[in-house]
N, C-alpha and C positions, 0 to 999 in steps of 0.2 A: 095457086094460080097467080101468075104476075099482071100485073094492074100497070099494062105499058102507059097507058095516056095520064098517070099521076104526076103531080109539077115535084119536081123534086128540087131540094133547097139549092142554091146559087154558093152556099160556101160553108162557113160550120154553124151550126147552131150557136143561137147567143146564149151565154152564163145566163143564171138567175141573178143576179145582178145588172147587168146590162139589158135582161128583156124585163124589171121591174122598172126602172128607168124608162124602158119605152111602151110600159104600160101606163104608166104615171103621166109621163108628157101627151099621150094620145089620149087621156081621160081629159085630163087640163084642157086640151084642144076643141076636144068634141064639147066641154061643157061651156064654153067662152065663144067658138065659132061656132057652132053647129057641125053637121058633119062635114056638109060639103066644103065648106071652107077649111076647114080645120087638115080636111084632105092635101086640099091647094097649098095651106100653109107650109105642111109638118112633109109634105116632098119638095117643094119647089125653091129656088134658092133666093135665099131674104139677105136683102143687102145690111139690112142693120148687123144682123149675126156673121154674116161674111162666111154660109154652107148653108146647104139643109140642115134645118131642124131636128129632124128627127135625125141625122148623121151625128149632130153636137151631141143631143140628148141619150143618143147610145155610147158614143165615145170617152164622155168622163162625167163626173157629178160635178166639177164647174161649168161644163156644157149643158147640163141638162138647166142648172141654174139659171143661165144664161137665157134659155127657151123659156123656163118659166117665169122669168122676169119681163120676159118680151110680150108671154103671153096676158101678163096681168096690166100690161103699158095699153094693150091694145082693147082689153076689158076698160079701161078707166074712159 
């Protein structure tokens, strides 16, 4: 039986690499903001990093470095 009202993905699945990186920066997130912020953060577009977060943080390991440096600036 087909399951019509299921969300189906918007494009291909991310590598094990690139969704370890956005499980990493979304741990980092939730454990320094909280959830709700960490939400606000890790979508919304932060002028320090010049994109979303979690866009840098999927797209290379200097981008994710990038989020996790921002995210420890904003711990301190």
């Amino acid at each position: 039986m087909n399951n019509y009202f299921r969300k189906r993905p918007k494009g291909p699945p991310l590598s094990p690499v690139t969704a370890a990186r956005q499980g990493r920066i979304s741990q980092l997130a939730f454990a320094v903001l909280g959830r709700d912020e960490a939400l606000l953060f890790l979508n919304g577009d932060n002028a320090t990093l010049g994109a979303r977060p979690i866009d840098l943080a999927v797209e290379s390991e200097e981008g994710c470095v990038a989020v996790e440096a921002e995210l420890n600036r904003l711990k301190s």
